[in-house]
mmCIF file of the N, C-alpha and C atoms, coordinates in Angstrom:
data_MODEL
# 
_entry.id   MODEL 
# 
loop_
_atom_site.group_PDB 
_atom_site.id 
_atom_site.type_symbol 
_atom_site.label_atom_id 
_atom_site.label_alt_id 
_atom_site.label_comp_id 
_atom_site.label_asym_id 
_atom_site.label_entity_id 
_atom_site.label_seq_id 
_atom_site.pdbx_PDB_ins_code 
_atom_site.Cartn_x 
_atom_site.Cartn_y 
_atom_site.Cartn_z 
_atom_site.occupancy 
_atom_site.B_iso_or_equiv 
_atom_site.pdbx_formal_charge 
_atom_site.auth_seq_id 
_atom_site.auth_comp_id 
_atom_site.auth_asym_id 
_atom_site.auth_atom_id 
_atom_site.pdbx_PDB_model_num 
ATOM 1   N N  . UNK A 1 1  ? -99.272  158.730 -90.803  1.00 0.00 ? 1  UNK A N  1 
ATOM 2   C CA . UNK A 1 1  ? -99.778  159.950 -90.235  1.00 0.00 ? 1  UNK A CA 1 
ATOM 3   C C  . UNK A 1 1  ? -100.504 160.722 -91.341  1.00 0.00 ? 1  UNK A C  1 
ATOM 4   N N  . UNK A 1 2  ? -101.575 161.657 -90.846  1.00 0.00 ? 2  UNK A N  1 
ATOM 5   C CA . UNK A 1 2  ? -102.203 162.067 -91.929  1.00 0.00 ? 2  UNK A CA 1 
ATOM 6   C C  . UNK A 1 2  ? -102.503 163.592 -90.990  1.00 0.00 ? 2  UNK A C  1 
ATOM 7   N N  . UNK A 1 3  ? -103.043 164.697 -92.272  1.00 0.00 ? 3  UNK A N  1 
ATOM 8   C CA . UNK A 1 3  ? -103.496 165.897 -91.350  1.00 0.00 ? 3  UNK A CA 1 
ATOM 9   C C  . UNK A 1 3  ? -104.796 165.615 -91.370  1.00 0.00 ? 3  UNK A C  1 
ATOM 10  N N  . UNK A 1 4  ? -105.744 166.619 -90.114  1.00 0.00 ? 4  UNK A N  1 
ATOM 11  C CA . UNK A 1 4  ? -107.273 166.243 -90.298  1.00 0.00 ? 4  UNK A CA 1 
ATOM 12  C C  . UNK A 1 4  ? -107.561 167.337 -90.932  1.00 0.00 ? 4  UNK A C  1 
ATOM 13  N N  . UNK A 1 5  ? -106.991 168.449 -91.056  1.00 0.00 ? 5  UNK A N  1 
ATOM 14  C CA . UNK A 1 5  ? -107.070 169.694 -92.029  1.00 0.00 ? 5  UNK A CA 1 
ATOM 15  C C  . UNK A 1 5  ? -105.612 169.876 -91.783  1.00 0.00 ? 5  UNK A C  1 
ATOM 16  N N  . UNK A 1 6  ? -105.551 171.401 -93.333  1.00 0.00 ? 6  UNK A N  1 
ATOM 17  C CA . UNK A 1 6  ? -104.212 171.973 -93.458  1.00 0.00 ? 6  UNK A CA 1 
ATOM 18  C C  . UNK A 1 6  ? -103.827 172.872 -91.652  1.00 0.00 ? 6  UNK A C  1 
ATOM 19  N N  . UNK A 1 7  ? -102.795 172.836 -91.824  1.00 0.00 ? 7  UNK A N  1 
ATOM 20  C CA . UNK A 1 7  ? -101.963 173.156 -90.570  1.00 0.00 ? 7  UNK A CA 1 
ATOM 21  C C  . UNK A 1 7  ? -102.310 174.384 -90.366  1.00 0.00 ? 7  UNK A C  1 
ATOM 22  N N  . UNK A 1 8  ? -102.469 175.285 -91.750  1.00 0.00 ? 8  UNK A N  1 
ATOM 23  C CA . UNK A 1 8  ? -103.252 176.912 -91.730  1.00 0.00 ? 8  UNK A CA 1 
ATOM 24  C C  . UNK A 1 8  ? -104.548 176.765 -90.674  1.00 0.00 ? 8  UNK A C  1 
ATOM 25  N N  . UNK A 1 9  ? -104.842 175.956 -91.051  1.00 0.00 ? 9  UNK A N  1 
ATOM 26  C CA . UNK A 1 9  ? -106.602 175.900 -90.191  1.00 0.00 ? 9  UNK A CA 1 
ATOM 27  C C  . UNK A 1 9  ? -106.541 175.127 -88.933  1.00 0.00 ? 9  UNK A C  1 
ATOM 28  N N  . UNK A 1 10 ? -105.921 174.764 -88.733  1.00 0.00 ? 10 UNK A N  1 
ATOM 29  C CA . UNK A 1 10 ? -105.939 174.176 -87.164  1.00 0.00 ? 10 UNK A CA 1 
ATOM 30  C C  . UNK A 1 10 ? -105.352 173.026 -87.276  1.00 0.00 ? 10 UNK A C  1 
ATOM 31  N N  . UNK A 1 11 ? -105.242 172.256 -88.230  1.00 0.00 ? 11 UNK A N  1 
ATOM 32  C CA . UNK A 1 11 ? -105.323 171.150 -88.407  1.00 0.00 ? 11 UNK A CA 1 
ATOM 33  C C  . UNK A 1 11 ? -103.807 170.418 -87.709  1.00 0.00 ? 11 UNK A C  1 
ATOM 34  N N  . UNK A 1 12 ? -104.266 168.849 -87.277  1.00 0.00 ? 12 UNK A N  1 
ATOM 35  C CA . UNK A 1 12 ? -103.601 168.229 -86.889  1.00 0.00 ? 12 UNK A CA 1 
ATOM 36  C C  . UNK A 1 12 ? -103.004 167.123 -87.114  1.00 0.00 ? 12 UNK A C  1 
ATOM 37  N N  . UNK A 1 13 ? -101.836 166.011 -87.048  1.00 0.00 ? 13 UNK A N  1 
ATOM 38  C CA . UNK A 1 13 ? -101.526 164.902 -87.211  1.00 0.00 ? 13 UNK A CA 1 
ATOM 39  C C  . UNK A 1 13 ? -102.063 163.895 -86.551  1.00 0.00 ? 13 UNK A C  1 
ATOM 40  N N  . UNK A 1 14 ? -102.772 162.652 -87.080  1.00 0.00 ? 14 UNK A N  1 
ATOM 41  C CA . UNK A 1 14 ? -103.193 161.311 -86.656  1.00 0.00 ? 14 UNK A CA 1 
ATOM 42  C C  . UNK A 1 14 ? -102.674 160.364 -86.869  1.00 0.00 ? 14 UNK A C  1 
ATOM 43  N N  . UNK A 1 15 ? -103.020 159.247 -86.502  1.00 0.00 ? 15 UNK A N  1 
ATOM 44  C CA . UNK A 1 15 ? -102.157 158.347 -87.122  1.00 0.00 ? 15 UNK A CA 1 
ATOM 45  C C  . UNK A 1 15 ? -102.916 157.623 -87.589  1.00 0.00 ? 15 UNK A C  1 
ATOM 46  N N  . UNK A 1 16 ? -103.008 157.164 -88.948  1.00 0.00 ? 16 UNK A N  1 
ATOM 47  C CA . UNK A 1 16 ? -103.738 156.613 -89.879  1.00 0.00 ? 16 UNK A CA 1 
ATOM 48  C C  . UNK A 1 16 ? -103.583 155.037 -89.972  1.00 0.00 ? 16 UNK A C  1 
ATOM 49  N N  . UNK A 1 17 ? -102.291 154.637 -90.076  1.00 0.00 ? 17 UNK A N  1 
ATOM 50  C CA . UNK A 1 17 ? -102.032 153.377 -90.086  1.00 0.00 ? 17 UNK A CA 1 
ATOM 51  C C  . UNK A 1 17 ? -100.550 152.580 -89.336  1.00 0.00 ? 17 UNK A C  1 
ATOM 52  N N  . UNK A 1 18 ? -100.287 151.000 -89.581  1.00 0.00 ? 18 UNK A N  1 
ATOM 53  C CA . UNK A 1 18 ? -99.345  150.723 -88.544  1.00 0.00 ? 18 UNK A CA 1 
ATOM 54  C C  . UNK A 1 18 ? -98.756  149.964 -89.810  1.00 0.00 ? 18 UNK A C  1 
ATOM 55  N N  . UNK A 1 19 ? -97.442  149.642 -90.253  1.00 0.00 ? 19 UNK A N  1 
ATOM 56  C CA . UNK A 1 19 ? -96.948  148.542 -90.843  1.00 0.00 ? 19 UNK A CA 1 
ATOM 57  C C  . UNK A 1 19 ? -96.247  147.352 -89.908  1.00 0.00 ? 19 UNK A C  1 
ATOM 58  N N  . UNK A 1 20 ? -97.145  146.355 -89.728  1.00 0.00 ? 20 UNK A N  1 
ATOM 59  C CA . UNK A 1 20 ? -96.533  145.366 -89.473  1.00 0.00 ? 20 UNK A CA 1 
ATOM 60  C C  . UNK A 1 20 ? -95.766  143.910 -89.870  1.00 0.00 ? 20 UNK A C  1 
ATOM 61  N N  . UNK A 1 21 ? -94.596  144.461 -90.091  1.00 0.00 ? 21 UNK A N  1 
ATOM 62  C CA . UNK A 1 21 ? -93.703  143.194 -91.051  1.00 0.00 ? 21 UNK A CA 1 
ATOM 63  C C  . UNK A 1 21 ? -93.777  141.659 -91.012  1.00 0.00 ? 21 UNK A C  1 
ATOM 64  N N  . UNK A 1 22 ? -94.246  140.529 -91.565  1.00 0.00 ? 22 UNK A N  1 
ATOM 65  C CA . UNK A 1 22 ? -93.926  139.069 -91.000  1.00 0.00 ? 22 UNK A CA 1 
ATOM 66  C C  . UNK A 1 22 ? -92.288  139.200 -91.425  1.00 0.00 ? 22 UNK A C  1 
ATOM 67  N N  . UNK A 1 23 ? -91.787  139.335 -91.855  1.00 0.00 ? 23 UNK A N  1 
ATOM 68  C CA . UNK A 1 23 ? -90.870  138.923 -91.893  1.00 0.00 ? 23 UNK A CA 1 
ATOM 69  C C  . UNK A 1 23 ? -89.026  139.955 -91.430  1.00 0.00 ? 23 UNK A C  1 
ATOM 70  N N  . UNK A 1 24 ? -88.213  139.523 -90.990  1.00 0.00 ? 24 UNK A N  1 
ATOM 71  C CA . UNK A 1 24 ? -87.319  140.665 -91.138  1.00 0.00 ? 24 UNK A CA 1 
ATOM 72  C C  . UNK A 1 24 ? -86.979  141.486 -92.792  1.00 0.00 ? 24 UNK A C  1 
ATOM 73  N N  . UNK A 1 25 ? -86.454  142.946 -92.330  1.00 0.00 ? 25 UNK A N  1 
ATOM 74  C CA . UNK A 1 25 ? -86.344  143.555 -93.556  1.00 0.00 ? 25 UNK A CA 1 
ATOM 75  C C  . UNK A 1 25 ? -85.398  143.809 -94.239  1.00 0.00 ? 25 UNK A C  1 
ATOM 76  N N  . UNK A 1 26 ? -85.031  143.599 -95.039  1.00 0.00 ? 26 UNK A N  1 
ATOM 77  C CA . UNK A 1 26 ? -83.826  143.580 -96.090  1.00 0.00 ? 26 UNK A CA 1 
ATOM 78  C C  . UNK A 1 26 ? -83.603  144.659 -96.869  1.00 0.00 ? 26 UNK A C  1 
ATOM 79  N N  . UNK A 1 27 ? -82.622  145.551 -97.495  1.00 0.00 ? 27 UNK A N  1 
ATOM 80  C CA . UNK A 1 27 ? -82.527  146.004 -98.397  1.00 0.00 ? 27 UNK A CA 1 
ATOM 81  C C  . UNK A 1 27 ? -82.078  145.213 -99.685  1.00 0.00 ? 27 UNK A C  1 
ATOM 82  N N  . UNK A 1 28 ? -81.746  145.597 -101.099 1.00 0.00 ? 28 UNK A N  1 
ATOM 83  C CA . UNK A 1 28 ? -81.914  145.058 -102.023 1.00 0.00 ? 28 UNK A CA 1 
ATOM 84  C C  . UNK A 1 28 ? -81.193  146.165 -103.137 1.00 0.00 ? 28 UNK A C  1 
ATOM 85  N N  . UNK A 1 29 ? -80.610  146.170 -103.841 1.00 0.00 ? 29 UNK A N  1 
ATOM 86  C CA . UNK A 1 29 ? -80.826  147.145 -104.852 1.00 0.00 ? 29 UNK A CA 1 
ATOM 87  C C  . UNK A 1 29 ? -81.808  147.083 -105.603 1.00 0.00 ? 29 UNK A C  1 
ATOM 88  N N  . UNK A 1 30 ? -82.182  146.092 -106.037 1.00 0.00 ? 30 UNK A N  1 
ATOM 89  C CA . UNK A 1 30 ? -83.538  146.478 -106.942 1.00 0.00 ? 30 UNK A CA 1 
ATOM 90  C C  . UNK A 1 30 ? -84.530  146.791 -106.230 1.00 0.00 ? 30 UNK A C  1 
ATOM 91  N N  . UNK A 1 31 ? -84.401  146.729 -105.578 1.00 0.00 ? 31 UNK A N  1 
ATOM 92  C CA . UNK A 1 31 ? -85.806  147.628 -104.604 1.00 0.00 ? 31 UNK A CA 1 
ATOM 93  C C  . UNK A 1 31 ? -85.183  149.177 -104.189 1.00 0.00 ? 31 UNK A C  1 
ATOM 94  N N  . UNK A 1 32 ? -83.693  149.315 -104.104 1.00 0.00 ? 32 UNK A N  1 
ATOM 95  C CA . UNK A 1 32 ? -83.595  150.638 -104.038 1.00 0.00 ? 32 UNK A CA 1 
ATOM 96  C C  . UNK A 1 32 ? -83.723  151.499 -105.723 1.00 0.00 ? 32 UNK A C  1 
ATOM 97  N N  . UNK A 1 33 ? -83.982  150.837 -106.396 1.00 0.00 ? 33 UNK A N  1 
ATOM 98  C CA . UNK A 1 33 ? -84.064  151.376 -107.825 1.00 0.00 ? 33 UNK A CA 1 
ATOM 99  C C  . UNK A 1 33 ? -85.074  150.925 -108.700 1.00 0.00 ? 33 UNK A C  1 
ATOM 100 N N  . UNK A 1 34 ? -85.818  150.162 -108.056 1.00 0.00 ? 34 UNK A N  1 
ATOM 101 C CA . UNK A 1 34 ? -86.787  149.932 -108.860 1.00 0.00 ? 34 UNK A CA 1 
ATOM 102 C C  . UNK A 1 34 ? -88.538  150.080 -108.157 1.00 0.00 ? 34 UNK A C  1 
ATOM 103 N N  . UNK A 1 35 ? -88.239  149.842 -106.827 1.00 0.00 ? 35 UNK A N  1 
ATOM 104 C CA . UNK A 1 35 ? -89.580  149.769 -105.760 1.00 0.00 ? 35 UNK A CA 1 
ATOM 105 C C  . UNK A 1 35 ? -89.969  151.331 -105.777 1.00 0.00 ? 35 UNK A C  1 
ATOM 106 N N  . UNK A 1 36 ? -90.883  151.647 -106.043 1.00 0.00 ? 36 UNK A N  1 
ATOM 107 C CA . UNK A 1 36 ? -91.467  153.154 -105.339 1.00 0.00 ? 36 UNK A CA 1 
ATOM 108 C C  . UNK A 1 36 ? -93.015  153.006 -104.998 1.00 0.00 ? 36 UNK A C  1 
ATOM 109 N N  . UNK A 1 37 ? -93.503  153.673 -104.022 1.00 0.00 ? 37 UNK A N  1 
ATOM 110 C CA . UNK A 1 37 ? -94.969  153.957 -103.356 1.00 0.00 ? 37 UNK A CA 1 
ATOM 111 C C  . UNK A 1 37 ? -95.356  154.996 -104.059 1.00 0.00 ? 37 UNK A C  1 
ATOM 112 N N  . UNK A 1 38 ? -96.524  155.075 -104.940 1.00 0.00 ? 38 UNK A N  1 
ATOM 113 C CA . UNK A 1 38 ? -97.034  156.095 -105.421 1.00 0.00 ? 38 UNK A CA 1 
ATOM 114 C C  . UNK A 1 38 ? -98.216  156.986 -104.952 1.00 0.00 ? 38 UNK A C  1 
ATOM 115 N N  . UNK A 1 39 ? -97.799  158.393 -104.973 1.00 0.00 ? 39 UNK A N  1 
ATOM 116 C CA . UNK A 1 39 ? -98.722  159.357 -104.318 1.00 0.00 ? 39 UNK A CA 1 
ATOM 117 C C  . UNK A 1 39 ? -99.332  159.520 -105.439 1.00 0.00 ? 39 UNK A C  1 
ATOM 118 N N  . UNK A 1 40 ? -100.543 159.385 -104.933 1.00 0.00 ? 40 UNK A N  1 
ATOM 119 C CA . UNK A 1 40 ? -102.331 160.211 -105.581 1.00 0.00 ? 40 UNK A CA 1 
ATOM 120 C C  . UNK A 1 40 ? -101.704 161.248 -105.786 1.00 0.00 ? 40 UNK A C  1 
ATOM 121 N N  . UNK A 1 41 ? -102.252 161.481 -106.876 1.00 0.00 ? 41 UNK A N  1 
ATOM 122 C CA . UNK A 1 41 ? -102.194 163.502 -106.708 1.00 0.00 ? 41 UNK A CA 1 
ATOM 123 C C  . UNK A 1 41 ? -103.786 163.704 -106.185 1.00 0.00 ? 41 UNK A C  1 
ATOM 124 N N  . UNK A 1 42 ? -103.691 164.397 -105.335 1.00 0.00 ? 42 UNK A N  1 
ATOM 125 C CA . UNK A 1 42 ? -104.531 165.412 -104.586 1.00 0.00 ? 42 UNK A CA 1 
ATOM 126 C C  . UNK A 1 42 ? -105.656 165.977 -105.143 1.00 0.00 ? 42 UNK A C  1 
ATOM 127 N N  . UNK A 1 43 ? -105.334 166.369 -106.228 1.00 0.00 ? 43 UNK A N  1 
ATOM 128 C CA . UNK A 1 43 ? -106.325 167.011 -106.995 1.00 0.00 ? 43 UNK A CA 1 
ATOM 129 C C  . UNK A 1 43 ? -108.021 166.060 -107.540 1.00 0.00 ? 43 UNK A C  1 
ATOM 130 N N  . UNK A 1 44 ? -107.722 165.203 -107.306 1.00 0.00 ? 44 UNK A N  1 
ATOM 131 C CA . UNK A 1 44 ? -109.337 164.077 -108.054 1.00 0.00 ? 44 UNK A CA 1 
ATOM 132 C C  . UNK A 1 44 ? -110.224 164.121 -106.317 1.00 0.00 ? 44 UNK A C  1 
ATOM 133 N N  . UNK A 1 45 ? -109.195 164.509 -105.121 1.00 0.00 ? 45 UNK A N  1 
ATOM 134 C CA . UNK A 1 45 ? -110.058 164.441 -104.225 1.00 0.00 ? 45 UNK A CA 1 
ATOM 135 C C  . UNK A 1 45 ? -110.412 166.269 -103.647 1.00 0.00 ? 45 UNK A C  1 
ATOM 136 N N  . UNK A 1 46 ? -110.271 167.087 -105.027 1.00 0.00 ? 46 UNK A N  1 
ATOM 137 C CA . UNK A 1 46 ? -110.559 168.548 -104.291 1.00 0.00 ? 46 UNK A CA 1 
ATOM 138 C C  . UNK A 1 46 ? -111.812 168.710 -103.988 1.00 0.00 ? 46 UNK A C  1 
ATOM 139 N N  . UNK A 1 47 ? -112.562 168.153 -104.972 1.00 0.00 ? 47 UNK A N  1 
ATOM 140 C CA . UNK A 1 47 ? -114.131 168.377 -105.130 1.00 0.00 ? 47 UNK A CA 1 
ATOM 141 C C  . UNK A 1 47 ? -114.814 167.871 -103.604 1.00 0.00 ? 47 UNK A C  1 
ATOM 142 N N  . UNK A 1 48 ? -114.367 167.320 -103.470 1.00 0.00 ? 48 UNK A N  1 
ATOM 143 C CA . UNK A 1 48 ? -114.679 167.175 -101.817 1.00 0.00 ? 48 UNK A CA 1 
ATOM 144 C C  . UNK A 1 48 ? -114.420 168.069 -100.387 1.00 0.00 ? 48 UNK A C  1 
ATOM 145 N N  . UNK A 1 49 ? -112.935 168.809 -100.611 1.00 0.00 ? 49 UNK A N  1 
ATOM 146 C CA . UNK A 1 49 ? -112.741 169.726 -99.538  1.00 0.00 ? 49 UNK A CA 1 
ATOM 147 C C  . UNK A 1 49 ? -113.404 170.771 -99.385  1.00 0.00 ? 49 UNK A C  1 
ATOM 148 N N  . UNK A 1 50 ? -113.262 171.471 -98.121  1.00 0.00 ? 50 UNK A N  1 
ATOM 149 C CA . UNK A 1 50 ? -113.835 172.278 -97.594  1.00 0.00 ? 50 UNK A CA 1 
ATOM 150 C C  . UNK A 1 50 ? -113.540 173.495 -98.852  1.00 0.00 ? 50 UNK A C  1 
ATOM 151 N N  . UNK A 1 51 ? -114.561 174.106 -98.835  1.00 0.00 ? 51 UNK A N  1 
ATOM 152 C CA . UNK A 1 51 ? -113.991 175.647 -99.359  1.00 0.00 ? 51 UNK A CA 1 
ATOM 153 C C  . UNK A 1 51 ? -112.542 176.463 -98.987  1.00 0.00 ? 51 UNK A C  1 
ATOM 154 N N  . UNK A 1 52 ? -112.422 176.402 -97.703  1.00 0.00 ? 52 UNK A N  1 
ATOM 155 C CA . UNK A 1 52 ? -111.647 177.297 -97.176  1.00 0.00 ? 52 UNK A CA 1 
ATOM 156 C C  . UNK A 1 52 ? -110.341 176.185 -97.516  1.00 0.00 ? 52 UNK A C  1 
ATOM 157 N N  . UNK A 1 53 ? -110.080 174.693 -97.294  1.00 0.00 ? 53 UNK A N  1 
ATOM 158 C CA . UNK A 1 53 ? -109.108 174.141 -97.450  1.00 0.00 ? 53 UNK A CA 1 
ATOM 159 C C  . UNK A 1 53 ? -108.324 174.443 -98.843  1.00 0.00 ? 53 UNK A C  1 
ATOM 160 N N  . UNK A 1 54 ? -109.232 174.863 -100.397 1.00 0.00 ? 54 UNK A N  1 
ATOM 161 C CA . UNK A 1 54 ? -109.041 174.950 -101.519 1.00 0.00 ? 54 UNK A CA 1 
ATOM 162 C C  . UNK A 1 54 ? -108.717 176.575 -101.804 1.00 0.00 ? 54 UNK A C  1 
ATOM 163 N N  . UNK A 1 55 ? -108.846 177.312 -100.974 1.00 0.00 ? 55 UNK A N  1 
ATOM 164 C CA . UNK A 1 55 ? -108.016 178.583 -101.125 1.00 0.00 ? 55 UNK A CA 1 
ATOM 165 C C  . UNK A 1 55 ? -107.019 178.947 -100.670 1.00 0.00 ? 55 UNK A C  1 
ATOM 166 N N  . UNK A 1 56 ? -106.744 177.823 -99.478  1.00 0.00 ? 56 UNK A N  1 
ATOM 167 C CA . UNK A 1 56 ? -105.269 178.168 -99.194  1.00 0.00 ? 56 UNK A CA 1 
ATOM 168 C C  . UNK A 1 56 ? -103.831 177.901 -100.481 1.00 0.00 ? 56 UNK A C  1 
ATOM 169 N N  . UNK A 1 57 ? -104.696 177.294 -100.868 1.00 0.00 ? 57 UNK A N  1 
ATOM 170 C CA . UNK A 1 57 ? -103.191 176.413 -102.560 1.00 0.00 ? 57 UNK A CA 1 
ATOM 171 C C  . UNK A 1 57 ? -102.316 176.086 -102.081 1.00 0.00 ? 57 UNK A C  1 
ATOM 172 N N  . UNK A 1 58 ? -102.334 175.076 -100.903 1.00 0.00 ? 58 UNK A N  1 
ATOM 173 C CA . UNK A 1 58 ? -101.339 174.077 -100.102 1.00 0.00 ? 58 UNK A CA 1 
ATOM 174 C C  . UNK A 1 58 ? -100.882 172.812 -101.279 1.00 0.00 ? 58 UNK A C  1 
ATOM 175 N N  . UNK A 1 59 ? -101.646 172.645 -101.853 1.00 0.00 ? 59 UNK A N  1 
ATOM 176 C CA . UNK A 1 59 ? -101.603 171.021 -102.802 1.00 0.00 ? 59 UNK A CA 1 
ATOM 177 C C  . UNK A 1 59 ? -99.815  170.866 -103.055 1.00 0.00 ? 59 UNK A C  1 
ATOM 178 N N  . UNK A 1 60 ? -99.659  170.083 -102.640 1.00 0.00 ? 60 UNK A N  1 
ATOM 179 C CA . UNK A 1 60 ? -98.527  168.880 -102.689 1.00 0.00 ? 60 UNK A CA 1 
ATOM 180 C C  . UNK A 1 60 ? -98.023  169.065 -104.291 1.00 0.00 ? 60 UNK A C  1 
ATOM 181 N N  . UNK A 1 61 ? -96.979  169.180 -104.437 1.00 0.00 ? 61 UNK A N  1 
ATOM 182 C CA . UNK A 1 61 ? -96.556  168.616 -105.838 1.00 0.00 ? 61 UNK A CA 1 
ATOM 183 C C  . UNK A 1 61 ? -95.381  167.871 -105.794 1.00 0.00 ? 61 UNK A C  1 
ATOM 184 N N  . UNK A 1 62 ? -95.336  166.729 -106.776 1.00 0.00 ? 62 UNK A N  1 
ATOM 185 C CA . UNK A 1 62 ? -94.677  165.542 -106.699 1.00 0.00 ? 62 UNK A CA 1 
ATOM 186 C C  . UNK A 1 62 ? -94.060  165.558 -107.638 1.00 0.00 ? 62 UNK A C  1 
ATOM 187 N N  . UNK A 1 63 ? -92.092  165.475 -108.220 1.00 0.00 ? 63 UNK A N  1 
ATOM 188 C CA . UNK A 1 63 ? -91.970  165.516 -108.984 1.00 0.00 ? 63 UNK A CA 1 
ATOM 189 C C  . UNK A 1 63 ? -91.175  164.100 -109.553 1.00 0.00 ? 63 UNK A C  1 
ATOM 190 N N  . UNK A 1 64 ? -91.583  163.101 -109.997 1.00 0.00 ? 64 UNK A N  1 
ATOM 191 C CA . UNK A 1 64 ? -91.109  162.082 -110.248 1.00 0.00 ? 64 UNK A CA 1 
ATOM 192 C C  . UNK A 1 64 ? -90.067  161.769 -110.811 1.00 0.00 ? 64 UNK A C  1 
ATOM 193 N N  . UNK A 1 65 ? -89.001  163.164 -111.509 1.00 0.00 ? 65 UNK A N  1 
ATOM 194 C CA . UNK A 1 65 ? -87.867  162.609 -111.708 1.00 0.00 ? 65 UNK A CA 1 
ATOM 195 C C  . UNK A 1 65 ? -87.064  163.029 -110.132 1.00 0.00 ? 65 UNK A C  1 
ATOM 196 N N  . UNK A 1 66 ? -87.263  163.303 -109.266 1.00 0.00 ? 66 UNK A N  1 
ATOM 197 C CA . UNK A 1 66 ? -86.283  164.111 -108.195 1.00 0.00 ? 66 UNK A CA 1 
ATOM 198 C C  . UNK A 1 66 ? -86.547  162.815 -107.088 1.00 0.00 ? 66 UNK A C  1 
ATOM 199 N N  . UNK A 1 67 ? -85.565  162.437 -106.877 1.00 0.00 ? 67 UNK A N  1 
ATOM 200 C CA . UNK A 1 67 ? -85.521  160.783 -106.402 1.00 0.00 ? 67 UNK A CA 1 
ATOM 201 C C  . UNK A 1 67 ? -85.459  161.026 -104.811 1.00 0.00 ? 67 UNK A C  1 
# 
């Protein structure tokens, strides 16, 4: 799911993509302690938003030790 703008501005949820597994899914410990998906920071794609999206100061912060 993704927004098409911030929620301040109207904005709404889509759905961006589907994961479809071949195989069944397992847990693991090393995948609970070692696997992580990494978020972009936000910021390399500001230069692109709207004006009005960049004054609200919504930007996401991610703190990589807080598990």
């Amino acid at each position: 799911m993704a927004l098409t703008a911030p929620e301040a501005l109207g904005g709404t949820q889509i759905k961006i993509g589907e994961l479809i597994l071949k195989t069944p899914l397992f847990t693991s410990e090393w995948g609970d302690q070692k696997l992580y998906f990494q978020h972009k920071n936000q910021m390399f794609d500001r230069q692109f938003w709207p004006r009005e999206w960049k004054r609200l100061g919504e930007d996401m912060i991610y703190d990589k030790s807080d598990p």
